[in-house]
N, CA, C and O atoms as a GROMACS GRO file, in nm:
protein
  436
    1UNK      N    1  -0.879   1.894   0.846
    1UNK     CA    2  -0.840   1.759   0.811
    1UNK      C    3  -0.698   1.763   0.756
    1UNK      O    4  -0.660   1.859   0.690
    2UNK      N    5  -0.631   1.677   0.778
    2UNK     CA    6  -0.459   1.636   0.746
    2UNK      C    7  -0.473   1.574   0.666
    2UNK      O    8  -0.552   1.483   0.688
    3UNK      N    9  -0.410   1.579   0.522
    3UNK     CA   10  -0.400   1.505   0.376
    3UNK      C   11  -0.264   1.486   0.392
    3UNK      O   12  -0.193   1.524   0.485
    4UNK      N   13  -0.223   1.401   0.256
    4UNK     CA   14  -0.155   1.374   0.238
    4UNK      C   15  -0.120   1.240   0.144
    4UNK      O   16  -0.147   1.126   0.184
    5UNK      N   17  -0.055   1.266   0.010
    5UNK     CA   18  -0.038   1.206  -0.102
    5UNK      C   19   0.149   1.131  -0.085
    5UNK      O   20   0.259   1.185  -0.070
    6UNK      N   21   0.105   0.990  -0.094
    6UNK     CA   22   0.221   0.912  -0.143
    6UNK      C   23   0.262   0.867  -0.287
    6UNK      O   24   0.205   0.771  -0.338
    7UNK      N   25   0.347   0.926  -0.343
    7UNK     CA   26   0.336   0.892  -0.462
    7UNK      C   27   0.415   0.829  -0.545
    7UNK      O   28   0.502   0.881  -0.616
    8UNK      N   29   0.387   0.715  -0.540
    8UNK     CA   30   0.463   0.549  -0.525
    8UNK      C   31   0.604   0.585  -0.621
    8UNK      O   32   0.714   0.596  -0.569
    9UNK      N   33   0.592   0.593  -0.702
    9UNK     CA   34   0.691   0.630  -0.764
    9UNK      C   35   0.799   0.739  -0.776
    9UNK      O   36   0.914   0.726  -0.817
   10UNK      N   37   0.740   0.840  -0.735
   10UNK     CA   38   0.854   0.917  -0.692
   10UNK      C   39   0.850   0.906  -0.544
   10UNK      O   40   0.963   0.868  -0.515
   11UNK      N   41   0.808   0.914  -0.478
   11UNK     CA   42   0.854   0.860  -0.328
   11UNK      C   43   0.924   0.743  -0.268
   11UNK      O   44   0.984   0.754  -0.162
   12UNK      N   45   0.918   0.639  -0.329
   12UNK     CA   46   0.929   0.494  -0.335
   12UNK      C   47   1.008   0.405  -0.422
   12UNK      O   48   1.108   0.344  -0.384
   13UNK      N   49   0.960   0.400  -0.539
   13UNK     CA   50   0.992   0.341  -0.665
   13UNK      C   51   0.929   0.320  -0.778
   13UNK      O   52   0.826   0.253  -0.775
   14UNK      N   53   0.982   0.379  -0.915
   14UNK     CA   54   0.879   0.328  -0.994
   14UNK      C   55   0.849   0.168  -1.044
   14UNK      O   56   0.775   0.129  -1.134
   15UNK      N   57   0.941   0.087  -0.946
   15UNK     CA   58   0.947  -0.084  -0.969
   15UNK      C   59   0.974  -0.137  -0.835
   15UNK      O   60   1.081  -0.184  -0.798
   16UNK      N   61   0.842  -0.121  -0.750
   16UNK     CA   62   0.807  -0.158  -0.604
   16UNK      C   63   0.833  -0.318  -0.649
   16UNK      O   64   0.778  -0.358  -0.751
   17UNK      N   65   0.929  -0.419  -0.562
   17UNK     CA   66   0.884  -0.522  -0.632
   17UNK      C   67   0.904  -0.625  -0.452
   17UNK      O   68   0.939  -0.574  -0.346
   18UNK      N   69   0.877  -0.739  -0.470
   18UNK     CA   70   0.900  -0.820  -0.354
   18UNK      C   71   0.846  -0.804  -0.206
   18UNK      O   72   0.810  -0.695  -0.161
   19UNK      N   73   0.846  -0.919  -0.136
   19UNK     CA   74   0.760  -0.923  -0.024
   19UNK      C   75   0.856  -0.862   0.090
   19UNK      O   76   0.829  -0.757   0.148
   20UNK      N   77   0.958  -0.930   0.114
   20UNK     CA   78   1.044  -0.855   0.208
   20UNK      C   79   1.163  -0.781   0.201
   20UNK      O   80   1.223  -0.781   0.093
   21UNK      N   81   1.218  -0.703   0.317
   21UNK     CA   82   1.329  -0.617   0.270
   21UNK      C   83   1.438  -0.721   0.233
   21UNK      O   84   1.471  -0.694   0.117
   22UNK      N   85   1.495  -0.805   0.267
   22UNK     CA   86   1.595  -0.957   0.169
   22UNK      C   87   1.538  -0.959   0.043
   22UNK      O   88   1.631  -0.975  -0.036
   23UNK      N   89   1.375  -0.947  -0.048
   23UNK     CA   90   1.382  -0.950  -0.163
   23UNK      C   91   1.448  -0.820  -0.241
   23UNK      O   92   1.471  -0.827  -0.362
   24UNK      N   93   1.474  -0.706  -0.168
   24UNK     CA   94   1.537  -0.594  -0.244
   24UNK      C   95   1.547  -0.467  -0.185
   24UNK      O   96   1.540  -0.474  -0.063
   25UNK      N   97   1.561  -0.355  -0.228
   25UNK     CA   98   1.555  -0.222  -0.173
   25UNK      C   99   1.412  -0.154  -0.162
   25UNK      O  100   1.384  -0.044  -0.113
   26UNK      N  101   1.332  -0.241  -0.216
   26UNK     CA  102   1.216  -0.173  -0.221
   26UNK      C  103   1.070  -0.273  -0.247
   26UNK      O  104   1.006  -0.287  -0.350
   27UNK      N  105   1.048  -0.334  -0.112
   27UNK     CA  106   0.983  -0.484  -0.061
   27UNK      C  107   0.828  -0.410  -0.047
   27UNK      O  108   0.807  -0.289  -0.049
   28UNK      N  109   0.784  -0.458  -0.041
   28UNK     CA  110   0.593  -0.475   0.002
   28UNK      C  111   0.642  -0.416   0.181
   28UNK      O  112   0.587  -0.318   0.231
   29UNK      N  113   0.753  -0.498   0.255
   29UNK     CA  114   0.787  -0.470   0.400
   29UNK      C  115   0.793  -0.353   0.405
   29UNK      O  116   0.715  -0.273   0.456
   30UNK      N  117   0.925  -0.330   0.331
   30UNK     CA  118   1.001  -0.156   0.362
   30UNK      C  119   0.849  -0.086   0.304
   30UNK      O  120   0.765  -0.057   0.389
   31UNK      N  121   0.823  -0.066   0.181
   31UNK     CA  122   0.699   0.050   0.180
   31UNK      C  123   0.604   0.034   0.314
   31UNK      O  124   0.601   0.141   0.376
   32UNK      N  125   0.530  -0.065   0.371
   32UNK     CA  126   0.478  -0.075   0.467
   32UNK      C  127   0.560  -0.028   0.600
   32UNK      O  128   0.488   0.034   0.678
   33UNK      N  129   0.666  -0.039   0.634
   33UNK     CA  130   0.710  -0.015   0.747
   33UNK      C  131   0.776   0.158   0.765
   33UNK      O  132   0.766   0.237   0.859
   34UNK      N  133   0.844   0.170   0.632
   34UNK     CA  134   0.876   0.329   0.644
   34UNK      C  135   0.778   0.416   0.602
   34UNK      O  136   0.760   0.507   0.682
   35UNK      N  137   0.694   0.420   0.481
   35UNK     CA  138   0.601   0.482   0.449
   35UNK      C  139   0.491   0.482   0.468
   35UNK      O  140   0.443   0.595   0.474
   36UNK      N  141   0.398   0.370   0.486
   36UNK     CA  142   0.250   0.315   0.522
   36UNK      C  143   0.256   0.365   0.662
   36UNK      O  144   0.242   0.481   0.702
   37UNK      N  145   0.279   0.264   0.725
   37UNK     CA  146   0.264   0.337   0.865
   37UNK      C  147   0.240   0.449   0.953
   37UNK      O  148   0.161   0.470   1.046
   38UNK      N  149   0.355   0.532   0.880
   38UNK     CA  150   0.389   0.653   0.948
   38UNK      C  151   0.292   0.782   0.923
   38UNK      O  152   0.240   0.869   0.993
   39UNK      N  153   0.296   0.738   0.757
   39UNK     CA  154   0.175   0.824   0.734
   39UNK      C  155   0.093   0.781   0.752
   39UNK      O  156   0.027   0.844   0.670
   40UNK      N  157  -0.004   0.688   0.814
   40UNK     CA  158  -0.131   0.668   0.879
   40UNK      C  159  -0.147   0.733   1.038
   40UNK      O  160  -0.243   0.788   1.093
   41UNK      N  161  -0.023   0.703   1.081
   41UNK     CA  162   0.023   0.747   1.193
   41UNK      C  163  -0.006   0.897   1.231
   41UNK      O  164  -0.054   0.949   1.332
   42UNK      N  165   0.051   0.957   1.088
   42UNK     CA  166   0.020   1.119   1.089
   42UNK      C  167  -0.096   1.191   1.068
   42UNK      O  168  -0.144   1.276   1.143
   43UNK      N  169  -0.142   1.148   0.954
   43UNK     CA  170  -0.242   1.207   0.864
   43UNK      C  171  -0.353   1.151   0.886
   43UNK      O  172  -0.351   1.028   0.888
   44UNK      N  173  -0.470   1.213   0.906
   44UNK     CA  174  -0.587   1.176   0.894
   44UNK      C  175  -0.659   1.104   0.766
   44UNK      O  176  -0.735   1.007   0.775
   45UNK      N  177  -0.617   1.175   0.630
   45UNK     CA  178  -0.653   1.102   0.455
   45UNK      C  179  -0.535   1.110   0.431
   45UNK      O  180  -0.463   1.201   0.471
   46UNK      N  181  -0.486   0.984   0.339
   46UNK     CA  182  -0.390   0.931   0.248
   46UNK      C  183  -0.462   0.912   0.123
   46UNK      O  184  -0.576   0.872   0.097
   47UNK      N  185  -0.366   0.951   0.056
   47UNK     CA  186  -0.423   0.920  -0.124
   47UNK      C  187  -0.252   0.846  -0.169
   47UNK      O  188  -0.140   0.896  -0.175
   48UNK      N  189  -0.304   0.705  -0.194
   48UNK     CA  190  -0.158   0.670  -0.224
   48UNK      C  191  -0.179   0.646  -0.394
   48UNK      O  192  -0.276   0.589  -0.444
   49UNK      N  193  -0.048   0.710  -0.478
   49UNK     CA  194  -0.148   0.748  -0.600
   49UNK      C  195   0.042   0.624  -0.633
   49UNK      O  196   0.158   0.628  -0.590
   50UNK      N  197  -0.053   0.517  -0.750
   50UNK     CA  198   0.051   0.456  -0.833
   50UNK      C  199   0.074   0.454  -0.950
   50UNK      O  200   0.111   0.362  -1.022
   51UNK      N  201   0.039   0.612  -0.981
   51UNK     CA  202   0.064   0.649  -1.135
   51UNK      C  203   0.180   0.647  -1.148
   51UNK      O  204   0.231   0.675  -1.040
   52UNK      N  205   0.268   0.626  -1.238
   52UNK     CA  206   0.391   0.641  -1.246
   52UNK      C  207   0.482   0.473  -1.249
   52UNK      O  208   0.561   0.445  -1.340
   53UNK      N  209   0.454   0.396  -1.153
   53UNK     CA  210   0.483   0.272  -1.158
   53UNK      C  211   0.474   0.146  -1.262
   53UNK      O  212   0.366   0.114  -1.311
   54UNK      N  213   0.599   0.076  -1.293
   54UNK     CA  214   0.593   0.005  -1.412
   54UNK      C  215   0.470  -0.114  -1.344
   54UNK      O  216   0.392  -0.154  -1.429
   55UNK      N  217   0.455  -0.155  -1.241
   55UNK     CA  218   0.334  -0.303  -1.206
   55UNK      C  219   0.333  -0.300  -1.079
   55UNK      O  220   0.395  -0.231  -0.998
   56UNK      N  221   0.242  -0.395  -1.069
   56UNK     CA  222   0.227  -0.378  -0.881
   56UNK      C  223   0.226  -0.561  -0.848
   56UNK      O  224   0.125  -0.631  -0.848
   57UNK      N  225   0.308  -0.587  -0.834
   57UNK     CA  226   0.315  -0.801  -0.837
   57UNK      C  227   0.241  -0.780  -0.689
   57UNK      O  228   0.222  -0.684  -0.615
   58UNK      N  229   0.223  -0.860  -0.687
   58UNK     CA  230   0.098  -0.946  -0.610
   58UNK      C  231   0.184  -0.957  -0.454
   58UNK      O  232   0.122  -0.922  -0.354
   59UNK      N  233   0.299  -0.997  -0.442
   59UNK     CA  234   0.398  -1.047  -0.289
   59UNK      C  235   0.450  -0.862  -0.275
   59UNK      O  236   0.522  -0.865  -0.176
   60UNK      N  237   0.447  -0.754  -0.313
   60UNK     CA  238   0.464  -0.632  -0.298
   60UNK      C  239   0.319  -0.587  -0.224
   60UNK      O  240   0.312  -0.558  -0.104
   61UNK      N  241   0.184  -0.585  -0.334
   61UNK     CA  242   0.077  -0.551  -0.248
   61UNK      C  243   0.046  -0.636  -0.103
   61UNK      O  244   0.044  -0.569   0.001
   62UNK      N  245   0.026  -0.751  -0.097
   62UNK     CA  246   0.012  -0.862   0.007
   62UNK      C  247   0.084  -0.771   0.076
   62UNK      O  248   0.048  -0.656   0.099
   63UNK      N  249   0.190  -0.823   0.112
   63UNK     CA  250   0.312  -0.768   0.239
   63UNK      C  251   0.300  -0.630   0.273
   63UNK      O  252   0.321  -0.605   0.392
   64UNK      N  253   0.261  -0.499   0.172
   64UNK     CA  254   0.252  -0.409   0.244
   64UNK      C  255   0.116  -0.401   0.267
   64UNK      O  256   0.097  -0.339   0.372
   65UNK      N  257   0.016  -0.435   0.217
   65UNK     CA  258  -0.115  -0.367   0.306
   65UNK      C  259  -0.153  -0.511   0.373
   65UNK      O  260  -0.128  -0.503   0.493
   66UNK      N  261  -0.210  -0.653   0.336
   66UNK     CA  262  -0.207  -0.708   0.428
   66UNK      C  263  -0.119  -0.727   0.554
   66UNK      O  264  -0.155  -0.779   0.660
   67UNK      N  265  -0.001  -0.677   0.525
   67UNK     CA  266   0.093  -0.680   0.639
   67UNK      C  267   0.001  -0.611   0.741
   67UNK      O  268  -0.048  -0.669   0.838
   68UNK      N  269  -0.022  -0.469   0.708
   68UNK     CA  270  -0.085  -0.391   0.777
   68UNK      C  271  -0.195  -0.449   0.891
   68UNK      O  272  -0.195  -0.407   1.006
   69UNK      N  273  -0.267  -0.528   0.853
   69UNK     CA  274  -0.362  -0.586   0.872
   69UNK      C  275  -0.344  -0.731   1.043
   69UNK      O  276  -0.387  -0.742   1.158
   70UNK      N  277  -0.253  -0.807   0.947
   70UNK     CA  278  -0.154  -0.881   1.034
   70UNK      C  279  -0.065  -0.823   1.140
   70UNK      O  280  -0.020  -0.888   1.234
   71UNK      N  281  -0.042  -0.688   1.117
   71UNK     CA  282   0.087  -0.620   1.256
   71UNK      C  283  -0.025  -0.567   1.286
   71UNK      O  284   0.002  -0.449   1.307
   72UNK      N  285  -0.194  -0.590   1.309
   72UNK     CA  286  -0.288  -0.524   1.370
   72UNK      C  287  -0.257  -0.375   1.352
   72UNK      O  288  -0.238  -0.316   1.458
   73UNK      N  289  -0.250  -0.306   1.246
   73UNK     CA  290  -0.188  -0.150   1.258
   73UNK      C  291  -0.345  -0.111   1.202
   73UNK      O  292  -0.360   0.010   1.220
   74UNK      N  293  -0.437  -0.157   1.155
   74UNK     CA  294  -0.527  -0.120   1.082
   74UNK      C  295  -0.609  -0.240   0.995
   74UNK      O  296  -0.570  -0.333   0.923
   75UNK      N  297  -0.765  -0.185   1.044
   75UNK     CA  298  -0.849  -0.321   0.955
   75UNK      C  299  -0.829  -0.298   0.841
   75UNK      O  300  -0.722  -0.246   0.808
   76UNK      N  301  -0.936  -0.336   0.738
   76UNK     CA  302  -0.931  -0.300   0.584
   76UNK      C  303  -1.068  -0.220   0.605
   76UNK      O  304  -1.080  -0.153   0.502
   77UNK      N  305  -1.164  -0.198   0.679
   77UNK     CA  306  -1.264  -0.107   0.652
   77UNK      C  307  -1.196   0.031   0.740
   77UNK      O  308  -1.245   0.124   0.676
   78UNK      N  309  -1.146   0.069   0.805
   78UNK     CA  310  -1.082   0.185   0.894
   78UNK      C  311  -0.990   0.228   0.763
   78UNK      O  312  -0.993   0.345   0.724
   79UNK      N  313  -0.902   0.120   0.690
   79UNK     CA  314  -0.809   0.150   0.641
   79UNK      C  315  -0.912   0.214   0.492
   79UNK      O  316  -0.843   0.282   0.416
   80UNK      N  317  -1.010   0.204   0.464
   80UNK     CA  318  -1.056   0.237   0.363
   80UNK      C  319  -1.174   0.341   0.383
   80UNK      O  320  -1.239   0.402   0.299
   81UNK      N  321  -1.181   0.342   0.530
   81UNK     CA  322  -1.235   0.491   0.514
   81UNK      C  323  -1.171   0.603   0.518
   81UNK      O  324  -1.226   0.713   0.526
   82UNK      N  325  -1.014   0.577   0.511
   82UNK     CA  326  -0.936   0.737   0.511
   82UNK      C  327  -0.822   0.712   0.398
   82UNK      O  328  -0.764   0.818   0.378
   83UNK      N  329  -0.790   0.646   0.348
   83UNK     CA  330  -0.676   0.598   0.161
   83UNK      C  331  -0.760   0.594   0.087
   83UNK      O  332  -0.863   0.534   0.117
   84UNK      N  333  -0.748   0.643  -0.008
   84UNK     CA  334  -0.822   0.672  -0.149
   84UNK      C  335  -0.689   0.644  -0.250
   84UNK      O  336  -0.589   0.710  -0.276
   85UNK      N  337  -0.741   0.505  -0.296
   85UNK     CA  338  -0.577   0.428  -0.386
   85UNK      C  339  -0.607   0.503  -0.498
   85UNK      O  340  -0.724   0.482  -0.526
   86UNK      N  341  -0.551   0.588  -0.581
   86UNK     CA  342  -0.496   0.654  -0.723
   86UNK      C  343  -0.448   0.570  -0.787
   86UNK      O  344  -0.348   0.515  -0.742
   87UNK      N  345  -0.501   0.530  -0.920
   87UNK     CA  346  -0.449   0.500  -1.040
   87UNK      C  347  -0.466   0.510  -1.202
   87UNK      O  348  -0.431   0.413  -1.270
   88UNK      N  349  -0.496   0.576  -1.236
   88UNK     CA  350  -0.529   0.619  -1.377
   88UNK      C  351  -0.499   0.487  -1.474
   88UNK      O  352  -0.599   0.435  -1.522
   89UNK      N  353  -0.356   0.421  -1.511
   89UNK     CA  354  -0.320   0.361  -1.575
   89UNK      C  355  -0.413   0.264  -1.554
   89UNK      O  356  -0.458   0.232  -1.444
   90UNK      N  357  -0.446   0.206  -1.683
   90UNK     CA  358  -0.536   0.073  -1.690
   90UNK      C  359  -0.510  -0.024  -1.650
   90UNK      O  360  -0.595  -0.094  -1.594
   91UNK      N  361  -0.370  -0.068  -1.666
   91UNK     CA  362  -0.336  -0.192  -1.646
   91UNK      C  363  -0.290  -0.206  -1.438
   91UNK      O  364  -0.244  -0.290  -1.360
   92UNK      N  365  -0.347  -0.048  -1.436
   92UNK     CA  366  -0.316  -0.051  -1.246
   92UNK      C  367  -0.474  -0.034  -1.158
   92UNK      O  368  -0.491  -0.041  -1.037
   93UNK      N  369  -0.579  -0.011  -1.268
   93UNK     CA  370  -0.640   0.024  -1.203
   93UNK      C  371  -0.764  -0.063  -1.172
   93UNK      O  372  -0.876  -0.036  -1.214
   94UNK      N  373  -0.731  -0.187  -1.082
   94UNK     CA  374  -0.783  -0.256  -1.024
   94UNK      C  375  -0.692  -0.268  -0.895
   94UNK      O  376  -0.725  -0.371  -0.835
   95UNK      N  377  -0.586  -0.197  -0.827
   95UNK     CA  378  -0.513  -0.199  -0.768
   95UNK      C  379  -0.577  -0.190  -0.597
   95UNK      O  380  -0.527  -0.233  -0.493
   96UNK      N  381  -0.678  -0.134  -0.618
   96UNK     CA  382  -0.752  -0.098  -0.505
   96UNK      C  383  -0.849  -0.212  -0.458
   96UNK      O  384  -0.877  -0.227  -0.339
   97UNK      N  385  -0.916  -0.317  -0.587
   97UNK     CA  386  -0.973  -0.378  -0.499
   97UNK      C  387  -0.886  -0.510  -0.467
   97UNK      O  388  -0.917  -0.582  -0.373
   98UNK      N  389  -0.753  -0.542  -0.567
   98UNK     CA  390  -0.614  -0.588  -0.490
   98UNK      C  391  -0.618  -0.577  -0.365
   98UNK      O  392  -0.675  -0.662  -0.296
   99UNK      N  393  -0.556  -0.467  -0.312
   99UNK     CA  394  -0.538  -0.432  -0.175
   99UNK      C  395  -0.610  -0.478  -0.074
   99UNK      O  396  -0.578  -0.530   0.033
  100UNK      N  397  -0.786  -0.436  -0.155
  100UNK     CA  398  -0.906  -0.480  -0.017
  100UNK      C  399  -0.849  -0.639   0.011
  100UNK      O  400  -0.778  -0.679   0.102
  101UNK      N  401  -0.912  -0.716  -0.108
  101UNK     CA  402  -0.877  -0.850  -0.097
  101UNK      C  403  -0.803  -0.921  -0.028
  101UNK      O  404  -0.836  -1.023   0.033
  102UNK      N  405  -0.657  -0.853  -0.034
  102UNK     CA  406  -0.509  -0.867   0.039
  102UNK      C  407  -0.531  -0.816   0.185
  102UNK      O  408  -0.446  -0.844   0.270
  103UNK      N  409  -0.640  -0.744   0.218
  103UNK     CA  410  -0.656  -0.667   0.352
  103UNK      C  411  -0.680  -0.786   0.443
  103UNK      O  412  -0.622  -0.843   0.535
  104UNK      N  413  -0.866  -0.801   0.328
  104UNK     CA  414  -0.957  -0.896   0.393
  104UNK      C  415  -0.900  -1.037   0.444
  104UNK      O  416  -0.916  -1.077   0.559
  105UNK      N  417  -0.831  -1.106   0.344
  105UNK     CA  418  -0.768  -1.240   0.390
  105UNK      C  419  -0.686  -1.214   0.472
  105UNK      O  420  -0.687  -1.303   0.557
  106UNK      N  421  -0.570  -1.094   0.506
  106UNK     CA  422  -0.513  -1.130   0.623
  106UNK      C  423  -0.577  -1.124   0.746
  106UNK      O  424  -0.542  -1.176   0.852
  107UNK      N  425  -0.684  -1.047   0.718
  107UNK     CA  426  -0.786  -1.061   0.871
  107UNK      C  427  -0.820  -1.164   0.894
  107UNK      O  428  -0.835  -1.189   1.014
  108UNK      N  429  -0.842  -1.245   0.822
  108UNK     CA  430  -0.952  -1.394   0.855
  108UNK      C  431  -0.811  -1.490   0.898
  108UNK      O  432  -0.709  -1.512   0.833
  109UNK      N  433  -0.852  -1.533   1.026
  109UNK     CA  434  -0.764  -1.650   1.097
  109UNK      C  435  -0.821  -1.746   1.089
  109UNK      O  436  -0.774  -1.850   1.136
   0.00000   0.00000   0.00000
C-alpha cells in the first residue's frame, strides 16, 4: 500500500485561508488543485494532518474538498475510504466531519 501524509502546515500553510486562488496564495482552489489531487492521484492512503494550522474557515474547506466532489475527481465515500483527516487541536478537531458535510452537499444537485 502507498501512504502518504500532507501536512497542512508545513506543506501548505499554517493560515490556509479563502475559496479561490484571487482570494490569496493559499485558497481552498490552489490546496485542491496542486496538492489534493495529485496526491490522490498517486497514493493509495492520504492522512492529511492539520496540526499545526492557526483555523480552517469554512470557503477554504468547501472549495478544496467539495471542489473535489464538483470537478467529479472523487465522491465523499471513496474519498473517505482512503484520507484519514488528522487533528489533535480541539478547536480543529471536528474538521473531518466539516469536510464530509462540504463533500456531501456538493454531490447533491
Amino acid at each position: 500500500m502507498n501512504d502518504h501524509t500532507i501536512n497542512v502546515a508545513a506543506d501548505y500553510s499554517p493560515t490556509p485561508l479563502g475559496r479561490h486562488s484571487k482570494h490569496g496564495n493559499y485558497s481552498g482552489q490552489r490546496f485542491r488543485d496542486e496538492l489534493l489531487i495529485p496526491a490522490l492521484n498517486k497514493y493509495d492512503r492520504l492522512i492529511i494532518d492539520f496540526d499545526g494550522v492557526a483555523g480552517l474557515p469554512s470557503s477554504f474547506l468547501e472549495e478544496a474538498f467539495g471542489g473535489l466532489v464538483r470537478k467529479r475527481v472523487i465522491t465523499a465515500q471513496k474519498f473517505f475510504s482512503r484520507v484519514e483527516i488528522h487533528a489533535t487541536n480541539p478547536s480543529l478537531s471536528l474538521a473531518s466531519d466539516r469536510i464530509f458535510r462540504y463533500m456531501e452537499a456538493a454531490g447533491v444537485n
